[in-house]
C-alpha positions in Angstrom: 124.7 55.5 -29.7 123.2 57.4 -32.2 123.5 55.0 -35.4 122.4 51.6 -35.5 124.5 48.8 -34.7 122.6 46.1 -35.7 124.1 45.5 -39.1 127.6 45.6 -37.4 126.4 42.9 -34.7 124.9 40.8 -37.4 128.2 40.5 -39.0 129.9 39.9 -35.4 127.9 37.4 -35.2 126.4 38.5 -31.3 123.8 40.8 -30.7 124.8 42.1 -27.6 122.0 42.8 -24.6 124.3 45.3 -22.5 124.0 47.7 -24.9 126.1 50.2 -22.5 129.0 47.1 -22.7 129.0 48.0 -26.7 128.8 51.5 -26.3 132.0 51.6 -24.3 133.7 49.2 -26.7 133.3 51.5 -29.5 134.5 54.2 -27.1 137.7 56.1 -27.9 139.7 57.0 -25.2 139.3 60.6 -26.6 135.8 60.8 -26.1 135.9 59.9 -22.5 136.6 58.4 -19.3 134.6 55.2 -19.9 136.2 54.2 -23.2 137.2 51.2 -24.2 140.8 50.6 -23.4 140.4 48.1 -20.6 138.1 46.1 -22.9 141.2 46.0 -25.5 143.4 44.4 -22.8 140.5 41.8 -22.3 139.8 41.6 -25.6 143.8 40.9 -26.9 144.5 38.2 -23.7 141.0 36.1 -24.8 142.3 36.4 -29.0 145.6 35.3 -27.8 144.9 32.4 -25.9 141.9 30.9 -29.0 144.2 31.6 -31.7 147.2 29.8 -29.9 144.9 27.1 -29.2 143.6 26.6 -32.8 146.5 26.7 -34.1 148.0 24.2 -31.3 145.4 22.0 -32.8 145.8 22.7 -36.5 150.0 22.1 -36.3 150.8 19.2 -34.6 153.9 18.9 -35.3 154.8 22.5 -35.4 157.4 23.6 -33.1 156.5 26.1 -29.9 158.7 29.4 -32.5 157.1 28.4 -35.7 153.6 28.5 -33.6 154.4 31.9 -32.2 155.2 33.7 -35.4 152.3 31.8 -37.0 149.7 33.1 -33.9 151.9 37.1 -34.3 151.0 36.9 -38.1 147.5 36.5 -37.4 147.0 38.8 -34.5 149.1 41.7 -35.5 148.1 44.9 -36.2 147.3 44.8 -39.6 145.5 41.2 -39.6 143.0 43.6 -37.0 142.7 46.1 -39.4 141.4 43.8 -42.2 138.7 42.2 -39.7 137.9 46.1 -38.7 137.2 46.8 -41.9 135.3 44.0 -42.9 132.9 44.5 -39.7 132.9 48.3 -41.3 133.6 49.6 -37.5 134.8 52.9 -38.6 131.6 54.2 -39.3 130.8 52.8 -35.3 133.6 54.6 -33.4 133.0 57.3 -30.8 135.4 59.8 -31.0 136.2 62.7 -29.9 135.9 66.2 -31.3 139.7 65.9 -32.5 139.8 62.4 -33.5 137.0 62.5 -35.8 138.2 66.2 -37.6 141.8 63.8 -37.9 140.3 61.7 -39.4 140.9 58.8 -36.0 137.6 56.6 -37.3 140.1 55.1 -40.5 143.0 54.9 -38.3 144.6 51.4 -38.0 145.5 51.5 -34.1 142.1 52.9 -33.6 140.1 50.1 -35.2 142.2 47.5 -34.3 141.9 48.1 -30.6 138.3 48.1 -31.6 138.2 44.5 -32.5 139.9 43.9 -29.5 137.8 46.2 -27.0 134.3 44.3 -28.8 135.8 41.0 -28.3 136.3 41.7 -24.9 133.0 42.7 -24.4 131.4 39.7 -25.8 133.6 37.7 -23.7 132.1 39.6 -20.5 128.8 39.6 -21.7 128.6 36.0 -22.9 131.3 34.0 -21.6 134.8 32.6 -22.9 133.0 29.8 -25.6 130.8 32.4 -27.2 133.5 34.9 -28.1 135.9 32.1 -29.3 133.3 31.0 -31.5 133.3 34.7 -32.7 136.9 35.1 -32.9 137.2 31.4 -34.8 134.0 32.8 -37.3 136.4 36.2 -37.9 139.4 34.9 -38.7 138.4 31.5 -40.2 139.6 32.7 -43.8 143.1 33.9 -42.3 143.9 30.8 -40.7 142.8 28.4 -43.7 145.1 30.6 -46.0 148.4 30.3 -43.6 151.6 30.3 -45.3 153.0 26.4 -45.0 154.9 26.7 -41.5 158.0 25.1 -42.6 158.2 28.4 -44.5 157.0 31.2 -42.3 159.5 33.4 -41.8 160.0 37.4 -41.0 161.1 39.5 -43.7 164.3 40.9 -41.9 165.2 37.0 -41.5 164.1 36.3 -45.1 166.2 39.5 -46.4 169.4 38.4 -43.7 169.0 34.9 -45.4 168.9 35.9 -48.9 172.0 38.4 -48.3 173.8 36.1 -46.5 173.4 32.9 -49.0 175.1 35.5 -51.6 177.9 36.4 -49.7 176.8 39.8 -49.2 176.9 42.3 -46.7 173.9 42.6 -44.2 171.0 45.2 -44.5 171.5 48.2 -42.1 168.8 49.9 -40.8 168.4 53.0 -39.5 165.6 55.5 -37.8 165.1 58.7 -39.7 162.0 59.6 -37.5 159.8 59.6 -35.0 156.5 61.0 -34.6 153.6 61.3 -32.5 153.2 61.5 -28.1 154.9 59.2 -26.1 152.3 56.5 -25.8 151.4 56.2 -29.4 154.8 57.1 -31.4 155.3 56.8 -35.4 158.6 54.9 -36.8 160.2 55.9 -40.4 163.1 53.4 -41.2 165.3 53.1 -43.8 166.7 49.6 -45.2 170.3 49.7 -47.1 171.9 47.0 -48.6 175.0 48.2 -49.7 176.2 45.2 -51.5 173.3 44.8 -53.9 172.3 47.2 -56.9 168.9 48.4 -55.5 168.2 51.8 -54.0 167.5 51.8 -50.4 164.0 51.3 -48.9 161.6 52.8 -46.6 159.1 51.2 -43.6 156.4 53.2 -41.3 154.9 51.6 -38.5 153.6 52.2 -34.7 157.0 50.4 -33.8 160.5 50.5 -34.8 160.0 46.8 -35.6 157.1 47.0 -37.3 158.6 49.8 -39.3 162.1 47.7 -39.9 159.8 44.8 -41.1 158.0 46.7 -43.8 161.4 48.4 -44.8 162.8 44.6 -45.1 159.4 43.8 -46.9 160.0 46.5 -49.9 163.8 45.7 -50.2 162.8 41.8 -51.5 160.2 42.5 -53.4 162.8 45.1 -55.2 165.0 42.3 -55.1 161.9 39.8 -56.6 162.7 38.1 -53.6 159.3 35.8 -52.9 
C-alpha cells in the first residue's frame, strides 16, 4: 500500500500485523483477483451475529420482528456508509484504473463492503472477541441513539398506516428505472398517493426496496408525517 494506514487502524481500533490481510481488505474487486469480496462475506456474517447479540441483550422484552428491523437498521447500507466515513476509508481503497477516474473511492456500496471486508479481516487475524469488540466500539453511538422499539417501524408501513388511519387510498409504487450491470443494478421509484394533495415522490437505491423505502421516506416528510 502506498499511503499510510496507521491513522485509519488507530481509529479501528486494531493495528493489524498481516499487513497483506489489510491490503486485500481495502482491495476492490476492480483492482484484482485478490480483492476483498470474500472478506465482505466474513466480515457481514461476524456483524450480524454481534449486533443481533447486543441487541438480544439490550431488549429483553423485544419481540424476535422488532429485533430484526432494529439489527437491519443498524447494518444497512447506509448505517456502513456513515462508519466508512468516519474511519475516512475512501482515501484507503484500491481501485482500479476505472473505479478511481468514476469516482468508486466515495461510492456507498464500495465503502460499505469495506467495513465489512476489514472486519472480516480482523476477525481472521485476531479472532471472534477482538473484532466484536471493534464492531461494539464502531457502532456504540448508533445503538445508544435507537429509536424506542415499540416504535420502529419502516417507512412504507408508517406511510400504509398513516393512509389507511385516514381512510385513504394506498401509495402505489412504481419502477421508472434501472441502471447499472446485473450484479450491481440502480432502482428509481416513484411513490403516488392519489388520495392526498401532495405531488408524488421519488427514491434511488441499490434495490427496489431500498429505493421504495426512501420514496415512502419523502412522501411523510411532505406529509409532516414524523
Amino acid at each position: 500500500m502506498s499511503k499510510s494506514t496507521g491513522l485509519l487502524e488507530k481509529r479501528l481500533g486494531h493495528e493489524f500485523s498481516d499487513r497483506a490481510l489489510l491490503q486485500q481488505a481495502l482491495t476492490h474487486r476492480s483492482a484484482g483477483n485478490r480483492n476483498n469480496e470474500r472478506l465482505e462475506f466474513l466480515g457481514d456474517a461476524v456483524l450480524g451475529g454481534v449486533i443481533a447479540e447486543e441487541l438480544y441483550r439490550r431488549y429483553p422484552a423485544a419481540s424476535e420482528g422488532k429485533l430484526s428491523r432494529l439489527r437491519s437498521r443498524l447494518v444497512r447500507r447506509e448505517s456502513l456508509t456513515d462508519i466508512a466515513h468516519a474511519l475516512d476509508i475512501g482515501q484507503y481503497l484500491i481501485l482500479g484504473i476505472g473505479e478511481r477516474r468514476s469516482g468508486g473511492h466515495r461510492r456507498d456500496s464500495i465503502l460499505s463492503d469495506a467495513v465489512e471486508a476489514l472486519l472480516g479481516a480482523i476477525y481472521l487475524e485476531s479472532g471472534f472477541t477482538a473484532c466484536k469488540a471493534c464492531i461494539l466500539a464502531l457502532f456504540e453511538v448508533k445503538l445508544t441513539s435507537l429509536p424506542e422499539v415499540a416504535f420502529l417501524k419502516d417507512a412504507k408501513t408508517r406511510l400504509q398506516e398513516y393512509l389507511q388511519s385516514r381512510q385513504k387510498a394506498l401509495p402505489e409504487y412504481s419502477v421508472t428505472r434501472v441502471s447499472g450491470e446485473a450484479h450491481a443494478q440502480f432502482f428509481k421509484v416513484t411513490c403516488v398517493a392519489s388520495d392526498v394533495e401532495v405531488p408524488a415522490t421519488s427514491g434511488e437505491g441499490g434495490s427496489r426496496r431500498q429505493a421504495e423505502q426512501q420514496a415512502a421516506e419523502r412522501m411523510l416528510a411532505q406529509l409532516q408525517v414524523d
